[in-house]
C-alpha positions as CSV (number, residue, x, y, z in Angstrom):
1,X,-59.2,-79.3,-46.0
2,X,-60.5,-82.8,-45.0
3,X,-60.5,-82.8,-41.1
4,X,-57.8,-85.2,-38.9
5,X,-59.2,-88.1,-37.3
6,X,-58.8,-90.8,-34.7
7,X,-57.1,-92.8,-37.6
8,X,-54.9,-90.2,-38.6
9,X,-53.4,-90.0,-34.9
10,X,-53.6,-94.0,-35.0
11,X,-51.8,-94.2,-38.3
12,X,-49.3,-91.5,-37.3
13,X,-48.1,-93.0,-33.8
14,X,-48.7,-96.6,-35.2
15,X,-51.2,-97.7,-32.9
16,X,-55.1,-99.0,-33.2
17,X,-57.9,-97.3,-33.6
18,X,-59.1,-98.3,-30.1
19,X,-55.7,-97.4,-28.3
20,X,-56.5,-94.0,-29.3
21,X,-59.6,-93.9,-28.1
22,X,-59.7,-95.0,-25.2
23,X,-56.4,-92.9,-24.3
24,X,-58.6,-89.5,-25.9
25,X,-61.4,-91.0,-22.9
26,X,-58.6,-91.0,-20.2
27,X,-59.2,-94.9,-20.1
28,X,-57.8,-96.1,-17.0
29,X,-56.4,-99.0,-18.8
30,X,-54.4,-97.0,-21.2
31,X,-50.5,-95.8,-19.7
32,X,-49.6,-92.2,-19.0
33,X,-47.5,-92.2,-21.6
34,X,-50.0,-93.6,-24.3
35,X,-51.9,-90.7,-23.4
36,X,-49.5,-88.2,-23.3
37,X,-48.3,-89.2,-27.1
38,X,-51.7,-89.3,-28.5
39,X,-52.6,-85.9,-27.0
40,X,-49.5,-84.3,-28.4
41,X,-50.4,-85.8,-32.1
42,X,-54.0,-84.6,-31.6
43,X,-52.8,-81.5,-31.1
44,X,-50.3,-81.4,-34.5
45,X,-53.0,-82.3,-36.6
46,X,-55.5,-79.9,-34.8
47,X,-58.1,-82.8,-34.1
48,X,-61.4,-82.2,-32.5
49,X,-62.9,-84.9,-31.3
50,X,-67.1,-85.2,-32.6
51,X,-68.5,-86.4,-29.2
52,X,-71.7,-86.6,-31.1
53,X,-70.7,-88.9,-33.6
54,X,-68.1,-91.2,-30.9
55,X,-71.4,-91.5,-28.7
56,X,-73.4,-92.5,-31.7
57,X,-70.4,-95.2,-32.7
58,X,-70.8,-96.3,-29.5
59,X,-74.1,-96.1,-28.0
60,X,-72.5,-94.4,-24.9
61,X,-72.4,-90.2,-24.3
62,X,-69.7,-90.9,-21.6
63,X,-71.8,-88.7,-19.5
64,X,-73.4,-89.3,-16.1
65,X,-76.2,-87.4,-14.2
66,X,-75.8,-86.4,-10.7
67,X,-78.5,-85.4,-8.4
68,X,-78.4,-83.7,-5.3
69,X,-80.7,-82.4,-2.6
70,X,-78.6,-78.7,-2.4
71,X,-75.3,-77.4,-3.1
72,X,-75.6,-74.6,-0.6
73,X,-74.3,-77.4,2.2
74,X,-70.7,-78.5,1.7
75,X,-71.7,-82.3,2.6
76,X,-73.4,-82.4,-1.2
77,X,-70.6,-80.5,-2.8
78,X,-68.0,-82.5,-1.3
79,X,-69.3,-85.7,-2.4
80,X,-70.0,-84.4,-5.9
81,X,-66.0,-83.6,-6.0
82,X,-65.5,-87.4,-4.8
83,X,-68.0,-88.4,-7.7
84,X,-66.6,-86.2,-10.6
85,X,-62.8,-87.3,-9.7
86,X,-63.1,-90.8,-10.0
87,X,-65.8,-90.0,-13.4
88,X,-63.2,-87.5,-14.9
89,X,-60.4,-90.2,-14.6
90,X,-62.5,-92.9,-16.2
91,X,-63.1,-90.5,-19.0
92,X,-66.8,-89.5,-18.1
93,X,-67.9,-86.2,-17.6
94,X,-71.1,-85.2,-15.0
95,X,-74.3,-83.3,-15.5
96,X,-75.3,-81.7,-12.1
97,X,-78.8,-81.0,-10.8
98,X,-80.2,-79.4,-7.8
99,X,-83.5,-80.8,-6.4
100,X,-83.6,-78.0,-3.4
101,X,-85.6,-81.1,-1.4
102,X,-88.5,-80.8,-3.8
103,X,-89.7,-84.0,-5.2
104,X,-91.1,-82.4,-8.7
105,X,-87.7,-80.8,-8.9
106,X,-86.6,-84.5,-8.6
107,X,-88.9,-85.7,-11.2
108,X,-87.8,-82.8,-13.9
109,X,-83.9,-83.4,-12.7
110,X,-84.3,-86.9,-13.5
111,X,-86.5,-86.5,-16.9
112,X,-83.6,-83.7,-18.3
113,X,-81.1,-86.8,-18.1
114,X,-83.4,-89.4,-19.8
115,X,-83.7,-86.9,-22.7
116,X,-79.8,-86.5,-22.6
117,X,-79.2,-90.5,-23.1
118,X,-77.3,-90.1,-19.6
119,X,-74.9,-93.7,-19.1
120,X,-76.2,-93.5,-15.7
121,X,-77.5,-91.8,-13.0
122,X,-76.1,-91.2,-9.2
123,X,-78.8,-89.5,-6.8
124,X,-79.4,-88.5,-2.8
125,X,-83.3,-88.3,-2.9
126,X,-85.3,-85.3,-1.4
127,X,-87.2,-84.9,1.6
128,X,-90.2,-85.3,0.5
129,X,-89.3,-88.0,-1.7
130,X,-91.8,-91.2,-0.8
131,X,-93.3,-92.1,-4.2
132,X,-90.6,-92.9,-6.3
133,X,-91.9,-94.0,-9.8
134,X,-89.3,-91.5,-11.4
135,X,-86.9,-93.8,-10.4
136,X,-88.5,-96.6,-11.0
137,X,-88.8,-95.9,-14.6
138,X,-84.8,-95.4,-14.7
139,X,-84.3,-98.8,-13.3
140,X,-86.9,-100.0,-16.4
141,X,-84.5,-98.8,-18.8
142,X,-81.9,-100.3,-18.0
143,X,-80.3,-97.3,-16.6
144,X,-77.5,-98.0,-13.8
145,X,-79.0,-96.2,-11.0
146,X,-76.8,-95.5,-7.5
147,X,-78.4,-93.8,-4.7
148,X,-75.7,-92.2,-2.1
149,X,-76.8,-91.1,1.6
150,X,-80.5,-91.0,1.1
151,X,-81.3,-94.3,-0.2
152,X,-85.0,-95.5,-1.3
153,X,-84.4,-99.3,0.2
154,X,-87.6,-100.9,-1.9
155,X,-85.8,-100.5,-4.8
156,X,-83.2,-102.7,-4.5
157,X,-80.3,-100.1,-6.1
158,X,-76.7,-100.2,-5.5
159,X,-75.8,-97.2,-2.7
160,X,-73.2,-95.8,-0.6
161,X,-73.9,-94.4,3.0
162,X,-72.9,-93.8,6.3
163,X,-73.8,-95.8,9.5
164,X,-76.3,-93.2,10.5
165,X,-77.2,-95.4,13.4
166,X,-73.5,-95.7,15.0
167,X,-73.3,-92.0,14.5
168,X,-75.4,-91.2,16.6
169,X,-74.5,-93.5,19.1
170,X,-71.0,-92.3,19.4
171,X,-72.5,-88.6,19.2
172,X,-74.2,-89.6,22.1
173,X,-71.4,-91.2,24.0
174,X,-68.8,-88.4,23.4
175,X,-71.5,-86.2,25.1
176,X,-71.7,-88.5,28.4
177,X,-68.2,-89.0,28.3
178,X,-67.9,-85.6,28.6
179,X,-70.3,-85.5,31.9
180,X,-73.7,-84.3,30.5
181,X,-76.7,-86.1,31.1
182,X,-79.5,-84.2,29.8
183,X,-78.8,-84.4,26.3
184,X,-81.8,-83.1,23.6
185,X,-81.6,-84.5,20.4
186,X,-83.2,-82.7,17.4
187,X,-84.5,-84.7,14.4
188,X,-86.7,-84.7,11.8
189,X,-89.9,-84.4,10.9
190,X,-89.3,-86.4,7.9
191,X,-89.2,-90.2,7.7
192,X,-85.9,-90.4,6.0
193,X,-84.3,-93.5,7.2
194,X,-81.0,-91.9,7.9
195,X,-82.4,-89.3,10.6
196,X,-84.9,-92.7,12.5
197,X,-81.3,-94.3,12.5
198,X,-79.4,-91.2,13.9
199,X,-82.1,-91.0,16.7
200,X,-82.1,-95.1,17.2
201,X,-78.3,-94.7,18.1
202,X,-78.9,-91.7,20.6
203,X,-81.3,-93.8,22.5
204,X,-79.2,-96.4,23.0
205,X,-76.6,-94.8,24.0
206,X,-78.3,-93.3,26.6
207,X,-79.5,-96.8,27.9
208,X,-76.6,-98.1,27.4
209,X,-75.0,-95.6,29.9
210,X,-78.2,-95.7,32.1
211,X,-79.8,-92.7,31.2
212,X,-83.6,-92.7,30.7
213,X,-84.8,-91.7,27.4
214,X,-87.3,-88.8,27.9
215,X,-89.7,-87.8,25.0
216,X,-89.5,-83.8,26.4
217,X,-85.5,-84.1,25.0
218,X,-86.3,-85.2,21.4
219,X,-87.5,-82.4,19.3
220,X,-88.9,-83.4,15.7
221,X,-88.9,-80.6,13.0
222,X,-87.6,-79.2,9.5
223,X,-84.3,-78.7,10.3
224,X,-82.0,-75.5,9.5
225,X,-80.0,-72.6,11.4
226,X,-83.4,-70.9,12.4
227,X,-85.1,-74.4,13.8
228,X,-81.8,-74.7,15.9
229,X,-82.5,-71.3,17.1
230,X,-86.0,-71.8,17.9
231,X,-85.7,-75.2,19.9
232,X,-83.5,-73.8,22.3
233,X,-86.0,-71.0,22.9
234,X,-88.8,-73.5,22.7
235,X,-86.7,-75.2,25.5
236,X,-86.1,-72.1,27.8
237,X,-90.1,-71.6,27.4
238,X,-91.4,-74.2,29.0
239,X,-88.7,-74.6,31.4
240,X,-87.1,-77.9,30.7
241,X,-83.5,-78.3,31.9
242,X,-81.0,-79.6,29.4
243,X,-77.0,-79.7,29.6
244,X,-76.3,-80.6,25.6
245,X,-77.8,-81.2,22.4
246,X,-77.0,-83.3,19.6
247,X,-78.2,-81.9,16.4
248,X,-79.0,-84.4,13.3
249,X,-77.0,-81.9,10.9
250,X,-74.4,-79.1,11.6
251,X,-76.5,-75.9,10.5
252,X,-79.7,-77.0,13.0
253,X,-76.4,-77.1,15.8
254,X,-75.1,-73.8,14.8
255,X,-78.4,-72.3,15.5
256,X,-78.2,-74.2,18.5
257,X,-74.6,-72.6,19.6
258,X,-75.7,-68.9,18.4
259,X,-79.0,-69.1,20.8
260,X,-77.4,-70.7,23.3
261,X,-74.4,-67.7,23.2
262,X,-77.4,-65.1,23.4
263,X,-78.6,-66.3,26.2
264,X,-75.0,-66.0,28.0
265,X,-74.7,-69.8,28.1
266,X,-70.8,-70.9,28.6
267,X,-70.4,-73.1,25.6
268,X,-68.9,-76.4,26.4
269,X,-68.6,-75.5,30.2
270,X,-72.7,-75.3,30.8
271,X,-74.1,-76.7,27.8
272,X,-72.5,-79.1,24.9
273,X,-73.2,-79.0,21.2
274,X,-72.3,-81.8,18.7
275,X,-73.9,-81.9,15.1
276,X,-73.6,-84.0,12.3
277,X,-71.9,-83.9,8.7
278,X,-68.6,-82.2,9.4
279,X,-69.7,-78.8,7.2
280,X,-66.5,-77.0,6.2
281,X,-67.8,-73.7,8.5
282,X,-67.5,-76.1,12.1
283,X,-63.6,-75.6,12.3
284,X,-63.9,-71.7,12.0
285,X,-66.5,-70.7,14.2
286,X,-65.7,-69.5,17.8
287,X,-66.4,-72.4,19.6
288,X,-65.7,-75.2,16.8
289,X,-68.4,-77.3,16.3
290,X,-68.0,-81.3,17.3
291,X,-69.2,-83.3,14.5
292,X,-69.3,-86.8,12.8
293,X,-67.6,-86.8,9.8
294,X,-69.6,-88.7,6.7
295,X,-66.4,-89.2,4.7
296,X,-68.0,-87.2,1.6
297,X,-65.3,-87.7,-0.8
298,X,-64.6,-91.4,-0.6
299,X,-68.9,-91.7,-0.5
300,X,-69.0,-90.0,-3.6
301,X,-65.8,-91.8,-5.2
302,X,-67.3,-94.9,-4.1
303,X,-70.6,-94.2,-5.6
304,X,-68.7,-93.4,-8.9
305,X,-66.8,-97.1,-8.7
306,X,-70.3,-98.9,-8.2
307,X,-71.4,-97.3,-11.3
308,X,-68.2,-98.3,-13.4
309,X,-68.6,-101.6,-11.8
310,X,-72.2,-101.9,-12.7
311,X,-71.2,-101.0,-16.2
312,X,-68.3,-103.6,-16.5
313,X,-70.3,-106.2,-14.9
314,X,-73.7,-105.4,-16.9
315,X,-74.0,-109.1,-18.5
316,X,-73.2,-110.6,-14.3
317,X,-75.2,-109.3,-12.2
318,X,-78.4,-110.4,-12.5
319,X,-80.1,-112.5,-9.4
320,X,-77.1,-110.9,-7.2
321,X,-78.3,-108.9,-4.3
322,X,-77.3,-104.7,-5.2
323,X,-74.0,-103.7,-3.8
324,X,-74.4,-101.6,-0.4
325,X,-71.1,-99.9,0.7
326,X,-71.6,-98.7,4.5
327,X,-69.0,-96.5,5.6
328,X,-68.2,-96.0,9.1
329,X,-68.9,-92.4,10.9
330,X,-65.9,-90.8,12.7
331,X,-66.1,-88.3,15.8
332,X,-65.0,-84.8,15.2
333,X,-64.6,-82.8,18.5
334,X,-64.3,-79.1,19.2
335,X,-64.5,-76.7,21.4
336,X,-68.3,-76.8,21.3
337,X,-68.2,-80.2,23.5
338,X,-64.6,-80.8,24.8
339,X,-64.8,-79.9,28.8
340,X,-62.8,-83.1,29.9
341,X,-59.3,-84.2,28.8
């Protein structure tokens, strides 16, 4: 028995070829309704649709790859549900890969999508990432290429991120606000341009306030639950006196809050703690951890929309400057800072 087609729903409902289509790819320009109708018909006449055989028809696979440092921290996650929403109603689906912050990881991720004719390709580098022919050769095929968070600046690629630098600063400032004054900040050991900003807005905001910036307060290292532990004991060591920290990420300040609690520090009453990324775990933990919030969904929706955009526009853009979408940092606080008002 011959097997239905896209002209067989066409033919039955009375509509084109292409109205069918688009409305079997959830095309955004296609009514509910539309939809609705030709899914019910494709479903009488038992059509599967050949994916293989629409991507060669069109020369598109309607699939994107997505590359991310770690899905063990909600911040990645979240913005891969931002990215896959906006994808899945355009009729796109995602292929996901994990670098775990290695760069050959990268390299591999990025080769399995070539091979799969990916439409495009939406990444947050590594930490070691700092040669970046991998992407380089992307951007030589003609690949739409958007970078979200972690950005590689010399290549001129559309991105979406969060204004690291006033982050920090308002990290900072909710912590004098609150009355403290020697406030450590741990970074990075990494030259990521999003932890240099973080720590560019704690410094001035402590000279903006008057506060001296002192080089014993500003720890550099790789950054996790463990490191947070291990600064405040590094701390306590050599007997400098602090009254908060500002961590660059939420897990580093959770280690921060556990040490700090073993120690028999009253947590905000002695010493503050603020961190950065809004991880789901700060609002259950005994105190809550202050944060800023990176807005991950609408990062990772508005990653998706430069890509659809880069795609409509393909014939336009050349000689324009790549989109950058900078979204602006809001101040969580908890328990873990909150001693005035």
């Amino acid at each position: 028995m011959k097997k239905p087609t896209i002209h067989d729903i066409a033919r039955e409902l009375n509509i084109t070829f292409s109205t069918v289509a688009r409305a079997l790819r959830n095309h955004p320009g296609i009514s509910e309704a539309t939809k609705a109708a030709v899914r019910q018909m494709a479903e009488k006449l038992n059509y599967r649709q050949n994916k293989l055989a629409s991507s060669l028809r069109s020369g598109n696979t309607y699939i994107i790859g997505v590359i991310v440092p770690s899905l063990h921290v909600s911040f990645f996650s979240s913005v891969v549900h931002g990215i896959e929403k906006v994808m899945n109603e355009n009729g796109y689906s995602i292929l996901l890969y994990q670098s775990n912050e290695l760069l050959q990881q990268e390299i591999r991720g990025i080769d399995t999508f070539l091979q799969s004719h990916v439409d495009g390709i939406i990444s947050s580098v590594t930490l070691e990432t700092e040669a970046y022919s991998h992407y380089e050769e992307i951007k030589n095929r003609n690949i739409p290429l958007i970078f979200f968070d972690r950005a590689i600046a010399a290549l001129e690629t559309p991105a979406v991120t969060i204004d690291d630098y006033q982050g920090g600063f308002i990290a900072t400032e909710h912590l004098i606000q609150q009355g403290y004054r020697r406030i450590v900040h741990i970074t990075a050991e990494q030259s990521l341009p999003i932890f240099k900003e973080r720590l560019r807005g704690y410094q001035d905001a402590l000279q903006r306030y008057g506060i001296p910036v002192q080089e014993e307060l500003i720890l550099q290292g790789q950054f996790s639950l463990e490191y947070g532990r291990a600064c405040v004991q590094q701390l306590r060591e050599q007997g400098i006196a602090f009254d908060a920290v500002f961590a660059l990420e939420d897990y580093t300040a959770m280690g921060v809050i556990q040490q700090l609690l073993a120690y028999g520090v009253k947590i905000p009453e002695e010493t503050g703690v603020i961190g950065f990324a809004n991880e789901a775990f700060g609002a259950l933990v005994q105190p809550g951890l202050s944060t800023i919030d990176q807005q991950t969904v609408k990062m990772g929706q508005e990653a998706a929309r430069l890509f659809l955009k880069q795609i409509r526009d393909k014939q336009g853009t050349e000689g324009r400057p790549p989109e950058q979408i900078v979204l602006a940092p809001g101040l969580i606080v908890r328990g873990s800072s909150r001693r005035m008002g």
